[in-house]
Gaussian input, Z-matrix of N, CA and C with variables (Angstrom, degrees):
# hf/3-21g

backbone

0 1
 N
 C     1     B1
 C     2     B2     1     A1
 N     3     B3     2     A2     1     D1
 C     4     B4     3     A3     2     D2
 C     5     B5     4     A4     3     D3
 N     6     B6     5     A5     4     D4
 C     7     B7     6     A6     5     D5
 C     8     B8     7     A7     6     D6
 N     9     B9     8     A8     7     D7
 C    10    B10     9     A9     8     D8
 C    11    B11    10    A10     9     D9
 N    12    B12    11    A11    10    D10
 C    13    B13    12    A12    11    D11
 C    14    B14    13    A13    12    D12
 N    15    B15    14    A14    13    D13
 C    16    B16    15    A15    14    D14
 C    17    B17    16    A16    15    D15
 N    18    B18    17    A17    16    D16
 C    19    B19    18    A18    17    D17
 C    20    B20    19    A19    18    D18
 N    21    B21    20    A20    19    D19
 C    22    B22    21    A21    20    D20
 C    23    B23    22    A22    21    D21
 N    24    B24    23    A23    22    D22
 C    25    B25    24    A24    23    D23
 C    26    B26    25    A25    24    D24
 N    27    B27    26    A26    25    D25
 C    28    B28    27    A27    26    D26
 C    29    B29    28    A28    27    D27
 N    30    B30    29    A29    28    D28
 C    31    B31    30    A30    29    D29
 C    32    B32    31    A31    30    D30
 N    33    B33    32    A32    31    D31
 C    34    B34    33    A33    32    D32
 C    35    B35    34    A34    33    D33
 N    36    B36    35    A35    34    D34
 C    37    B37    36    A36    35    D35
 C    38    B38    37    A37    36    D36
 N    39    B39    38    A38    37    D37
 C    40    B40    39    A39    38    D38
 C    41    B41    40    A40    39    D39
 N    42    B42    41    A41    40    D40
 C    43    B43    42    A42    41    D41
 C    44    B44    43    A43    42    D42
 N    45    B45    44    A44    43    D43
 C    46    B46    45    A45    44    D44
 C    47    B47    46    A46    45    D45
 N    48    B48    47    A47    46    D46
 C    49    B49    48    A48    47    D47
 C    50    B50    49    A49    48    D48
 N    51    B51    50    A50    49    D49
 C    52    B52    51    A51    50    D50
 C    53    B53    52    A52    51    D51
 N    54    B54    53    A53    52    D52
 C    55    B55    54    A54    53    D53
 C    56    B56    55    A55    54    D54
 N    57    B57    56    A56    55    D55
 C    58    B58    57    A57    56    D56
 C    59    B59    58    A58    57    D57
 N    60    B60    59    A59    58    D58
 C    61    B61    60    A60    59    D59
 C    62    B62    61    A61    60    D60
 N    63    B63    62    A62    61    D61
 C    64    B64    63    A63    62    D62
 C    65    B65    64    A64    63    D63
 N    66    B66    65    A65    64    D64
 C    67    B67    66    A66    65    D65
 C    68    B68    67    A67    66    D66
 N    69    B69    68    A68    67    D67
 C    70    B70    69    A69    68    D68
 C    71    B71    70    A70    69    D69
 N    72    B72    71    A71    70    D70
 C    73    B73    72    A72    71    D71
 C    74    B74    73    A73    72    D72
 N    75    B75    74    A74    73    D73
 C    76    B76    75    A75    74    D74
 C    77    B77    76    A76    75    D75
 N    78    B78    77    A77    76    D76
 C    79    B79    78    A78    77    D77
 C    80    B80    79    A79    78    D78
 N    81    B81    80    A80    79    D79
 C    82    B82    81    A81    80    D80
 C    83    B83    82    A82    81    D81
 N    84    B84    83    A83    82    D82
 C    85    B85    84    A84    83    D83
 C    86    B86    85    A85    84    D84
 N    87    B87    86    A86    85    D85
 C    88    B88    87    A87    86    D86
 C    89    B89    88    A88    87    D87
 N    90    B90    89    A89    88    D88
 C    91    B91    90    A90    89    D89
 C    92    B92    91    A91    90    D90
 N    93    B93    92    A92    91    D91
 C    94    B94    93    A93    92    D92
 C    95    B95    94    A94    93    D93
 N    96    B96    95    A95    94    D94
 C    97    B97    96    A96    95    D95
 C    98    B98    97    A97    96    D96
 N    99    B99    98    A98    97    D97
 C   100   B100    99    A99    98    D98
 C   101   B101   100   A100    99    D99
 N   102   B102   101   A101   100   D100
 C   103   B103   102   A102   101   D101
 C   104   B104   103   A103   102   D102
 N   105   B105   104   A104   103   D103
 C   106   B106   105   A105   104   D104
 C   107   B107   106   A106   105   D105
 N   108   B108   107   A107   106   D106
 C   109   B109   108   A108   107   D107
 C   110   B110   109   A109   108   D108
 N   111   B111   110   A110   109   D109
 C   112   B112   111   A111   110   D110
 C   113   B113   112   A112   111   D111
 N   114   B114   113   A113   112   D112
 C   115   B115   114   A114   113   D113
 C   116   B116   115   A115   114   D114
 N   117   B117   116   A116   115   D115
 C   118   B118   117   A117   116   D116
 C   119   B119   118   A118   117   D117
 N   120   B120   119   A119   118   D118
 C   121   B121   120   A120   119   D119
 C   122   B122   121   A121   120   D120
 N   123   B123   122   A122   121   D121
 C   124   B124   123   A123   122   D122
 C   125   B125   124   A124   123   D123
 N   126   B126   125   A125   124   D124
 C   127   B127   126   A126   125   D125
 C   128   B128   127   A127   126   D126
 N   129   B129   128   A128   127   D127
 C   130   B130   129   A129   128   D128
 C   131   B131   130   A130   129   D129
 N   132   B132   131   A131   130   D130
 C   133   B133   132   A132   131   D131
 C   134   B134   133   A133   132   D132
 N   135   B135   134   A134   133   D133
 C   136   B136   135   A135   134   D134
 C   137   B137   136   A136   135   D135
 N   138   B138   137   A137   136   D136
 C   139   B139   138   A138   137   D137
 C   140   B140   139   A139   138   D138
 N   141   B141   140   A140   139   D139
 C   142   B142   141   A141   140   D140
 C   143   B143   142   A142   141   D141
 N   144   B144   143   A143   142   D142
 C   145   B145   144   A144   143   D143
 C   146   B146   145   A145   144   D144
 N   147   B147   146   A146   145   D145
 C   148   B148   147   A147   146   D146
 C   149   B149   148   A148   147   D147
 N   150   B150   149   A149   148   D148
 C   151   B151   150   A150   149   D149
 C   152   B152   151   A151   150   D150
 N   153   B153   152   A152   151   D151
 C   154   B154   153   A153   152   D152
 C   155   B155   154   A154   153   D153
 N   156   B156   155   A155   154   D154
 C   157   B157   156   A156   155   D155
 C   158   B158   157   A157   156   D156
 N   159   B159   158   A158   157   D157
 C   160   B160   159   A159   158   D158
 C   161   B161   160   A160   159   D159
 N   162   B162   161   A161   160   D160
 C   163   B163   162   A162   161   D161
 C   164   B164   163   A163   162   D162
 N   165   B165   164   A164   163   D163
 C   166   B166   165   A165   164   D164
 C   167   B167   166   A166   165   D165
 N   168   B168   167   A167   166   D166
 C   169   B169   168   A168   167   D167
 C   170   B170   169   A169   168   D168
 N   171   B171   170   A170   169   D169
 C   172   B172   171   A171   170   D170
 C   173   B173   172   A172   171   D171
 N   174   B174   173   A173   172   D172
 C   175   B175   174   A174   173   D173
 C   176   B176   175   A175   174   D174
 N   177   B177   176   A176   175   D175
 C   178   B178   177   A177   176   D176
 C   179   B179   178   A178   177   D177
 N   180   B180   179   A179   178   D178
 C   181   B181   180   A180   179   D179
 C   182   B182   181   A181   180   D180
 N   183   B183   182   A182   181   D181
 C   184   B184   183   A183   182   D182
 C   185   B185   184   A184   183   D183
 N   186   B186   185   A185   184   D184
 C   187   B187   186   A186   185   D185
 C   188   B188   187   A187   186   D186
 N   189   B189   188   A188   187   D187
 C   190   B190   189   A189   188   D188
 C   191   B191   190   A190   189   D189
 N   192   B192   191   A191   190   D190
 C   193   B193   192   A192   191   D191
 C   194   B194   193   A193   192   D192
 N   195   B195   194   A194   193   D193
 C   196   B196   195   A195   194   D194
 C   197   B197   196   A196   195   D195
 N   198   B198   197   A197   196   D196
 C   199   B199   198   A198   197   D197
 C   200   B200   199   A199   198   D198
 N   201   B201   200   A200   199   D199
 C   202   B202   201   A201   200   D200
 C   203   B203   202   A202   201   D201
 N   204   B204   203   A203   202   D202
 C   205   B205   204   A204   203   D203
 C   206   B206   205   A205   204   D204
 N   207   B207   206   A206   205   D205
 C   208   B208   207   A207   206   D206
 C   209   B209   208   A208   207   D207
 N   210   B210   209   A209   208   D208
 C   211   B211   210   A210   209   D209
 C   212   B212   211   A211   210   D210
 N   213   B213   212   A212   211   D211
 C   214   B214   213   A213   212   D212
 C   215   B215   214   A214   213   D213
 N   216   B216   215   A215   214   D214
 C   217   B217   216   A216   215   D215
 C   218   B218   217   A217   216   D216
 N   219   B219   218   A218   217   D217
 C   220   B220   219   A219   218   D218
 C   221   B221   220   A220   219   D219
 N   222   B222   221   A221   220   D220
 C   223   B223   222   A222   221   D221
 C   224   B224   223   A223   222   D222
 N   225   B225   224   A224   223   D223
 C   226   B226   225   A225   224   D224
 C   227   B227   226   A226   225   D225
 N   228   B228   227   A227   226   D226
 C   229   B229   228   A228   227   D227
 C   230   B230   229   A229   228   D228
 N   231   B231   230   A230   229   D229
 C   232   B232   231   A231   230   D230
 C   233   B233   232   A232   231   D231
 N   234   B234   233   A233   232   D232
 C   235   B235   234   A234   233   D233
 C   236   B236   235   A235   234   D234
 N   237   B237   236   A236   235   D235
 C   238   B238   237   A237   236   D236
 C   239   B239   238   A238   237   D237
 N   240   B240   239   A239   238   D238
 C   241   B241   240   A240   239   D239
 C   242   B242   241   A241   240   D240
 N   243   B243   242   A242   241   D241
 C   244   B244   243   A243   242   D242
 C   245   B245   244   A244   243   D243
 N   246   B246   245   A245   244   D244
 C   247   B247   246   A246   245   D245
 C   248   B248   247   A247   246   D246
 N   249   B249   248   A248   247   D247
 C   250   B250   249   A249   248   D248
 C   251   B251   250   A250   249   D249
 N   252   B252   251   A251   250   D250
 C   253   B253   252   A252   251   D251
 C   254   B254   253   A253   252   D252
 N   255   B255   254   A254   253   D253
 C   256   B256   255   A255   254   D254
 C   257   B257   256   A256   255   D255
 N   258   B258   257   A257   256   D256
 C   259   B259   258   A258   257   D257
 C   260   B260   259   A259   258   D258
 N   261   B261   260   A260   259   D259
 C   262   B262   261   A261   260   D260
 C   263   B263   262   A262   261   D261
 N   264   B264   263   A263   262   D262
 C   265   B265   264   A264   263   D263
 C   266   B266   265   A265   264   D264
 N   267   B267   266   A266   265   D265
 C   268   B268   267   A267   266   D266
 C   269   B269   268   A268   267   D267
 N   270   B270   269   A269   268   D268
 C   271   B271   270   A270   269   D269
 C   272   B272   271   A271   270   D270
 N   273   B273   272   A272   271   D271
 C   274   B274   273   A273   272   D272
 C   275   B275   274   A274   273   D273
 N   276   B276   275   A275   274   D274
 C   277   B277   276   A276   275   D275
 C   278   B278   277   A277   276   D276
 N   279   B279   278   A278   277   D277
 C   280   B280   279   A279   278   D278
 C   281   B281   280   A280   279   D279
 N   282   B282   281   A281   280   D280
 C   283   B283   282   A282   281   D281
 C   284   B284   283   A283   282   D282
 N   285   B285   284   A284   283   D283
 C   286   B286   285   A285   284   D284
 C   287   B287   286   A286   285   D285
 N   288   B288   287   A287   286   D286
 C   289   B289   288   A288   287   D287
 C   290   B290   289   A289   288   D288
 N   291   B291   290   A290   289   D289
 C   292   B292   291   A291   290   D290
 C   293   B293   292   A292   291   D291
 N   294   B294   293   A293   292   D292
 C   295   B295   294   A294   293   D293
 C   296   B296   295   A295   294   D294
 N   297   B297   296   A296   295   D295
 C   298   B298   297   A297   296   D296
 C   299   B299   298   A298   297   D297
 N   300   B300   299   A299   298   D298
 C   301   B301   300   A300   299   D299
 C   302   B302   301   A301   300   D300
 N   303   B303   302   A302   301   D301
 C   304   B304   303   A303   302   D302
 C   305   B305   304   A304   303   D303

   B1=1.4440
   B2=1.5278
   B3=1.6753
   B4=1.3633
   B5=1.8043
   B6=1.2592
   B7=0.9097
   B8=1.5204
   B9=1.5309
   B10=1.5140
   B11=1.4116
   B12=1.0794
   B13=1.0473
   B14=2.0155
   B15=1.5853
   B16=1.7529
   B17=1.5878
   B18=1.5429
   B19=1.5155
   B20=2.0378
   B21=1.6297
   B22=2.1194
   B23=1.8581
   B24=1.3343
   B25=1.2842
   B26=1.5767
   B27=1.3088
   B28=1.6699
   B29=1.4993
   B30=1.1479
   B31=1.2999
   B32=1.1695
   B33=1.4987
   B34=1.6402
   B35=1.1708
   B36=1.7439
   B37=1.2077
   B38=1.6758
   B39=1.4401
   B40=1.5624
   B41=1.6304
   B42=1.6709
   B43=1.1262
   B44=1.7288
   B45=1.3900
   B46=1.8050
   B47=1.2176
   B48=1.2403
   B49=2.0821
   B50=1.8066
   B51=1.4702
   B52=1.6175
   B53=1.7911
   B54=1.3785
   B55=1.8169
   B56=1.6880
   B57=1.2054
   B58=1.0991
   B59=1.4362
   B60=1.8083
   B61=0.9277
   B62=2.0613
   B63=1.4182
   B64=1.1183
   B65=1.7456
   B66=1.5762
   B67=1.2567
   B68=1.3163
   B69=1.4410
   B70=1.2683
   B71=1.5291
   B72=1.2631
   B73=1.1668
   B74=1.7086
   B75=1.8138
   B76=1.2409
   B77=1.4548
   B78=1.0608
   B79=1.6504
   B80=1.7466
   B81=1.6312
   B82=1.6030
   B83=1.7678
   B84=1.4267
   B85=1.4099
   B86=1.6748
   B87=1.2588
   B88=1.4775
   B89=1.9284
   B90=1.0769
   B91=1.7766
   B92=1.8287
   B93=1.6014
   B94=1.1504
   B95=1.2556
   B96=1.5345
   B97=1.2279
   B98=1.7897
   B99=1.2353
   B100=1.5958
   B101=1.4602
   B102=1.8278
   B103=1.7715
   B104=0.9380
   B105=1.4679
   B106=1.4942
   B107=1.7391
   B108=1.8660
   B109=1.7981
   B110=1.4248
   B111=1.3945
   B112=1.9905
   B113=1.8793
   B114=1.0671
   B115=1.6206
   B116=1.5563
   B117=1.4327
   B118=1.7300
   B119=0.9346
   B120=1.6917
   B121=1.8074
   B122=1.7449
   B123=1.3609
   B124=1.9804
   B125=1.2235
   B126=2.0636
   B127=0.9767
   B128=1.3679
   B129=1.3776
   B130=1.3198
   B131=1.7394
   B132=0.9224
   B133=1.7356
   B134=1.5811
   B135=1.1595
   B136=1.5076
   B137=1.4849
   B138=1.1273
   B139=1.8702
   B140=1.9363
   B141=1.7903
   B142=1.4178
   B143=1.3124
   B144=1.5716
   B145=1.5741
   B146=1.6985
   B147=1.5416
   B148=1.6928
   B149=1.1588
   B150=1.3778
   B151=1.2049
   B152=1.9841
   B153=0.9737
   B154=1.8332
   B155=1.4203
   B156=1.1626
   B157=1.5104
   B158=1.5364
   B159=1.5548
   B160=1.2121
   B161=2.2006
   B162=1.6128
   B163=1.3876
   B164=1.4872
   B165=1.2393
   B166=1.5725
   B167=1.7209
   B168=1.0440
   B169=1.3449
   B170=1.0875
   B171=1.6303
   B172=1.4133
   B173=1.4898
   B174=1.2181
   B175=1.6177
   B176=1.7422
   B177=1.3714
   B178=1.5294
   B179=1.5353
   B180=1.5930
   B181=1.8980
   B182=1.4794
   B183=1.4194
   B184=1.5386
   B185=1.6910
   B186=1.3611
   B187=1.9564
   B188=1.1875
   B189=1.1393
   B190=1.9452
   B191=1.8205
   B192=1.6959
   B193=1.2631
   B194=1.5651
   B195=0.9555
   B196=1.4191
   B197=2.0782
   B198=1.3934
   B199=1.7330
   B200=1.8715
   B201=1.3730
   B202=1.3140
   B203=2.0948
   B204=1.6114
   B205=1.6768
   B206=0.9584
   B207=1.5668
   B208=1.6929
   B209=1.7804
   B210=1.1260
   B211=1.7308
   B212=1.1900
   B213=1.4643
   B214=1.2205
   B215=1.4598
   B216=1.5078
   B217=1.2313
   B218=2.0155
   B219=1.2581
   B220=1.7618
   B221=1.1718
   B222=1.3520
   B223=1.7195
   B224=1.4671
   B225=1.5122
   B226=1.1823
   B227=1.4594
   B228=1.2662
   B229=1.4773
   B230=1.2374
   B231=1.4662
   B232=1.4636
   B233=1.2149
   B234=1.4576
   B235=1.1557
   B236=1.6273
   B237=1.3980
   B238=1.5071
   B239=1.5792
   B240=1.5944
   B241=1.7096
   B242=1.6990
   B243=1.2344
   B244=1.3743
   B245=1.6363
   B246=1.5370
   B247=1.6531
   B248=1.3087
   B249=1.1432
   B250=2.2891
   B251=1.7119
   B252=0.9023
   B253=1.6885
   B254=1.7173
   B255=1.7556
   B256=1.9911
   B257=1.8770
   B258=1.5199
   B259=1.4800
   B260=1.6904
   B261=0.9174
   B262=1.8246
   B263=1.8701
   B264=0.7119
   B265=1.9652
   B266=1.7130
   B267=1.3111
   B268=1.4499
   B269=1.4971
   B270=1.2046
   B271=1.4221
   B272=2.0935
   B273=1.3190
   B274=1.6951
   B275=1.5896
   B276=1.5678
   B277=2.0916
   B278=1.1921
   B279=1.5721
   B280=1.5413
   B281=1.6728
   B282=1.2324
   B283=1.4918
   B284=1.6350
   B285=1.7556
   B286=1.6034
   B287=1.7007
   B288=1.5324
   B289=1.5162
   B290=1.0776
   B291=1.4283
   B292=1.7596
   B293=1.5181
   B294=1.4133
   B295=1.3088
   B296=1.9832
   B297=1.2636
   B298=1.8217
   B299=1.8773
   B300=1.5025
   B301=1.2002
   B302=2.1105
   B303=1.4904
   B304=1.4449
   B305=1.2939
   A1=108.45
   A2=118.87
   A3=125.52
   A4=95.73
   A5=133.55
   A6=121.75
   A7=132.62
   A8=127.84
   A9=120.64
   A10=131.08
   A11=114.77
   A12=127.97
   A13=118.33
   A14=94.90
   A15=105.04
   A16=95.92
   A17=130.09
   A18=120.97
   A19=101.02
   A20=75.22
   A21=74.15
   A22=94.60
   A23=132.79
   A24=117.89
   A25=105.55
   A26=131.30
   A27=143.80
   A28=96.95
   A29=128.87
   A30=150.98
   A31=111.40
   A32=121.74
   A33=113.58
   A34=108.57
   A35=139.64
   A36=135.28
   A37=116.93
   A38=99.39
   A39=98.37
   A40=103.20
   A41=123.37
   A42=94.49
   A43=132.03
   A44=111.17
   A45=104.82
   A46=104.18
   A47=113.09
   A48=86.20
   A49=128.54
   A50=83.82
   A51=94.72
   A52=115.27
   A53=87.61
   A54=102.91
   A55=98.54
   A56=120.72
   A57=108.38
   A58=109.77
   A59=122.43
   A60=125.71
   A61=99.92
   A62=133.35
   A63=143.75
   A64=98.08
   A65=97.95
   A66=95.19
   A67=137.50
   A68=111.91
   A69=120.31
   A70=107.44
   A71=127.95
   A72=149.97
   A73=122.42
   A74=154.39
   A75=150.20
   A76=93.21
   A77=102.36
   A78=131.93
   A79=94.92
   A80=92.59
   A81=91.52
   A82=110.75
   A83=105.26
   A84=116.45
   A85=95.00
   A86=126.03
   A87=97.25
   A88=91.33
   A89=104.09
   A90=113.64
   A91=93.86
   A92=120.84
   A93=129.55
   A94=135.55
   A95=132.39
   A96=116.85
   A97=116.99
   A98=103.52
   A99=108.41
   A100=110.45
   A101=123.86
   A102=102.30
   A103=105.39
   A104=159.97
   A105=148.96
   A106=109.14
   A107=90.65
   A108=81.53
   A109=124.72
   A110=115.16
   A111=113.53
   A112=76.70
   A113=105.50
   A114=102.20
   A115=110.24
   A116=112.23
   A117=135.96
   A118=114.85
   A119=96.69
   A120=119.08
   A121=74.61
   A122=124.86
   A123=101.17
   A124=108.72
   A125=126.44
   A126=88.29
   A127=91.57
   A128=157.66
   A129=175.46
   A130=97.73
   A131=150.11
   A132=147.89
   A133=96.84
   A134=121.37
   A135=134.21
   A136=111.37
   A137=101.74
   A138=111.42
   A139=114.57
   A140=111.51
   A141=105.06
   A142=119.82
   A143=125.47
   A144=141.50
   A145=95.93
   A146=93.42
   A147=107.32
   A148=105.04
   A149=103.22
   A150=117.56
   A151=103.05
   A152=98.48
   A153=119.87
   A154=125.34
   A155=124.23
   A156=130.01
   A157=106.49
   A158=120.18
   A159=112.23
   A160=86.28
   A161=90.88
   A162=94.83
   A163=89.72
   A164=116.01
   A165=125.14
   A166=114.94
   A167=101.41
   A168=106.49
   A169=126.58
   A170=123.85
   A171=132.72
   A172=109.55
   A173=133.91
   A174=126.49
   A175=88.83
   A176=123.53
   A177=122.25
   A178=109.31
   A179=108.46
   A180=124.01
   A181=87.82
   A182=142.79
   A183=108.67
   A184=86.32
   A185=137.54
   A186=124.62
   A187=90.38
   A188=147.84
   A189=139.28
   A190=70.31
   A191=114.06
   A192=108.48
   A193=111.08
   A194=145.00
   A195=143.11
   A196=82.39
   A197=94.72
   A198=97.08
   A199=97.75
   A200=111.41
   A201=83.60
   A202=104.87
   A203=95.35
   A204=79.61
   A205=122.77
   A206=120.14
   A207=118.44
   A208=100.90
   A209=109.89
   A210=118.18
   A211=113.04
   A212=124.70
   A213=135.83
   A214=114.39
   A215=113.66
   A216=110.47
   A217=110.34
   A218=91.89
   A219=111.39
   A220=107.55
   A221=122.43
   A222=122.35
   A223=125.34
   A224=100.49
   A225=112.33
   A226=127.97
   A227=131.88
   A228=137.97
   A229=110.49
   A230=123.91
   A231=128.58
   A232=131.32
   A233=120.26
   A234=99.56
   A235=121.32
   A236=103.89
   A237=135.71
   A238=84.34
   A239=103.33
   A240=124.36
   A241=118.22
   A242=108.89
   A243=90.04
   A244=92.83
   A245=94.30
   A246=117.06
   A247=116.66
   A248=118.56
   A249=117.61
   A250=90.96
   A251=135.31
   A252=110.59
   A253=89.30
   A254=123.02
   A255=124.37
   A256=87.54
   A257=117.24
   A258=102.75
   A259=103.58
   A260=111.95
   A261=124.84
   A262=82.22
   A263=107.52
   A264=109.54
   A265=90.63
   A266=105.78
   A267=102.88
   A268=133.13
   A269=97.63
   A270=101.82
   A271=124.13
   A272=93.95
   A273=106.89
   A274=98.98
   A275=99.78
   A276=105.52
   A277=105.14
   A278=148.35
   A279=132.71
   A280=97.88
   A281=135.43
   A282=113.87
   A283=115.59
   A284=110.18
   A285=115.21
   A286=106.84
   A287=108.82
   A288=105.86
   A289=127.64
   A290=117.17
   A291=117.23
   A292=99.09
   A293=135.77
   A294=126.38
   A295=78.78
   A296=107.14
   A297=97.53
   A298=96.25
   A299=128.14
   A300=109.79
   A301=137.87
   A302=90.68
   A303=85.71
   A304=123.74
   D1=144.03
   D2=-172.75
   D3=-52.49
   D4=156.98
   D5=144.76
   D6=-62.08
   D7=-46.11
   D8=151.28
   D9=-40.33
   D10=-17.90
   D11=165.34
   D12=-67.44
   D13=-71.94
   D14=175.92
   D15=-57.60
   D16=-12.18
   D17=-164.21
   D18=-86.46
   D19=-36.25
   D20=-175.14
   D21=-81.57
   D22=-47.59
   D23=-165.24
   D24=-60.46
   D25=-36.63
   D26=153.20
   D27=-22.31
   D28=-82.88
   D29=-169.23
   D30=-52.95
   D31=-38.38
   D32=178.76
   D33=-103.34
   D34=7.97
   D35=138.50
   D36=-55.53
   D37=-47.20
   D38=-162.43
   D39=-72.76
   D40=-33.58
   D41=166.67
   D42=-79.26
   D43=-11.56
   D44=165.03
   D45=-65.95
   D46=-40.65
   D47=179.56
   D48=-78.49
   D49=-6.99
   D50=165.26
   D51=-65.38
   D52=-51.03
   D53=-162.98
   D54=-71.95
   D55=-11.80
   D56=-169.04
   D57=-117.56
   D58=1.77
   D59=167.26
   D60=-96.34
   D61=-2.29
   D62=151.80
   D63=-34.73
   D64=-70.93
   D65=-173.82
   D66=-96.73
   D67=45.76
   D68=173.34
   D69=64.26
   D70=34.49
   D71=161.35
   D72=-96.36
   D73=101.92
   D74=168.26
   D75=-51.53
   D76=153.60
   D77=178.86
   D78=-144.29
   D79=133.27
   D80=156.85
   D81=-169.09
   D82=155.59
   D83=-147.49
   D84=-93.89
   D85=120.72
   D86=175.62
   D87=-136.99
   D88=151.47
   D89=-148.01
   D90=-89.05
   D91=-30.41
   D92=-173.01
   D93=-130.96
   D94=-175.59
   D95=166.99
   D96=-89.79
   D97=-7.25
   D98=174.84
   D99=-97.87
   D100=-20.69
   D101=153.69
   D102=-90.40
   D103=22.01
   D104=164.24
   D105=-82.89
   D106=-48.76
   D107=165.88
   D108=-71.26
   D109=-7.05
   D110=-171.63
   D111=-89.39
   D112=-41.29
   D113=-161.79
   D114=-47.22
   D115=-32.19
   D116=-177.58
   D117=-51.23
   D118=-52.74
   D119=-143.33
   D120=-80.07
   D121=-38.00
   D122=-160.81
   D123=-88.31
   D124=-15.10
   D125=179.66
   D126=-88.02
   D127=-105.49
   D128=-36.45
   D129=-123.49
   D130=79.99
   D131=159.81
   D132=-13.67
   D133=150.25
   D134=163.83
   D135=-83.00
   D136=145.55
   D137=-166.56
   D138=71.00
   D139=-1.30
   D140=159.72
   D141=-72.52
   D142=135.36
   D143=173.39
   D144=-53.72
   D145=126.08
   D146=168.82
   D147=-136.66
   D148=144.03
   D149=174.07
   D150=-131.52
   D151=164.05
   D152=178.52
   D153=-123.03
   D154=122.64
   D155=158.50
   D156=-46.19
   D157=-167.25
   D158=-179.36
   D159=-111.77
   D160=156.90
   D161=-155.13
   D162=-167.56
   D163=127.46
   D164=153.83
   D165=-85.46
   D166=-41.34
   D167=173.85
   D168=-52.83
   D169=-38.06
   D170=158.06
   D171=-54.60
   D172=-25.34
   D173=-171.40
   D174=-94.50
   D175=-52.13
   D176=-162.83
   D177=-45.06
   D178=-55.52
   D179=-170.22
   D180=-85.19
   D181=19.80
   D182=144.88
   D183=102.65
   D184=-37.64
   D185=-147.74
   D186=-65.78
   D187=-14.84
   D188=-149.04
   D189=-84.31
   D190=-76.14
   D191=-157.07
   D192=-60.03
   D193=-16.01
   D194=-158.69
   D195=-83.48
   D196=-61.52
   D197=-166.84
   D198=-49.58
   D199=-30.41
   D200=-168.53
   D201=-101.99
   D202=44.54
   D203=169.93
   D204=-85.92
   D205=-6.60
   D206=-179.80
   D207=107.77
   D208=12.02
   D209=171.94
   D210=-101.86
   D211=-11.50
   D212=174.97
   D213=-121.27
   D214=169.57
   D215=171.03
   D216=-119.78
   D217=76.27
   D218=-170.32
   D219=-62.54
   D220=109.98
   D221=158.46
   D222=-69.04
   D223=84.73
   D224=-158.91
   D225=-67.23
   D226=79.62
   D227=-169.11
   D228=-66.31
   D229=-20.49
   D230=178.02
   D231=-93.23
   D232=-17.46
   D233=-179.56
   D234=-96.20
   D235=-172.25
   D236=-151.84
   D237=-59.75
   D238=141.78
   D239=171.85
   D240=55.48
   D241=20.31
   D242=-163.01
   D243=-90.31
   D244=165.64
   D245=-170.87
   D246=-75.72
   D247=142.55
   D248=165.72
   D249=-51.30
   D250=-30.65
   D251=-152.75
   D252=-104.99
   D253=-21.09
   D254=178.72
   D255=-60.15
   D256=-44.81
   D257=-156.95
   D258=-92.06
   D259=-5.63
   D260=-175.86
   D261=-83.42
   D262=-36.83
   D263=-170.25
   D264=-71.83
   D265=-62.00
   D266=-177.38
   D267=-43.44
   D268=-42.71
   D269=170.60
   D270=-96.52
   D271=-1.03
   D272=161.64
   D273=-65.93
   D274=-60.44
   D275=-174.49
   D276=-59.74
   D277=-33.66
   D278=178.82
   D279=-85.54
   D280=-9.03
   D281=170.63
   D282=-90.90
   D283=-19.38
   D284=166.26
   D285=-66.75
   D286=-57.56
   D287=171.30
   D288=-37.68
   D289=-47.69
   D290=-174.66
   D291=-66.36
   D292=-16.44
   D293=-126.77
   D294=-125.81
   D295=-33.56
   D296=176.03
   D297=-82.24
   D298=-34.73
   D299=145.92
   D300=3.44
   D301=-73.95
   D302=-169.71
   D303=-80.10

């Protein structure tokens, strides 16, 4: 890659994680798919409830499988056979969670 090139994409990382630490938002730069999962493992505690938006990107870098090694407790919206009323449950438990949250 040109170097002016890696110099402006450099540059427009550091300011999204600026603008988004404005708003009380973490930003963080991770170069691969093997520091994105170490990046996981430090923020997220093992045995914390996760849940996921919908995301290809989470299945591409591997996090779908990491969430589902059994170190977490993943509300699993994706997998195989599950019921309208398993994912209606799923998203009842992330609106109680947000709600012991405040």
């Amino acid at each position: 890659m040109d170097n002016n090139v890696a110099w402006y994409i450099d540059k427009q990382i550091e300011r999204t994680i600026i603008n988004l630490e404005k708003h009380n938002i973490s930003g963080f730069y991770v170069a691969d798919e093997t520091q994105l999962q170490e990046k996981i493992k430090e923020l997220i505690p093992e045995h914390s409830v996760v849940a996921v938006g919908d995301s290809m990107t989470l299945f591409e870098t591997g996090i779908i499988n990491l969430l589902r090694s059994g170190k977490y407790n993943f509300l699993d919206k994706y997998r195989e056979e599950i019921t309208r009323e398993e994912k209606k449950d799923i998203y009842s438990n992330l609106v109680i969670c947000q709600a012991h949250k405040k």
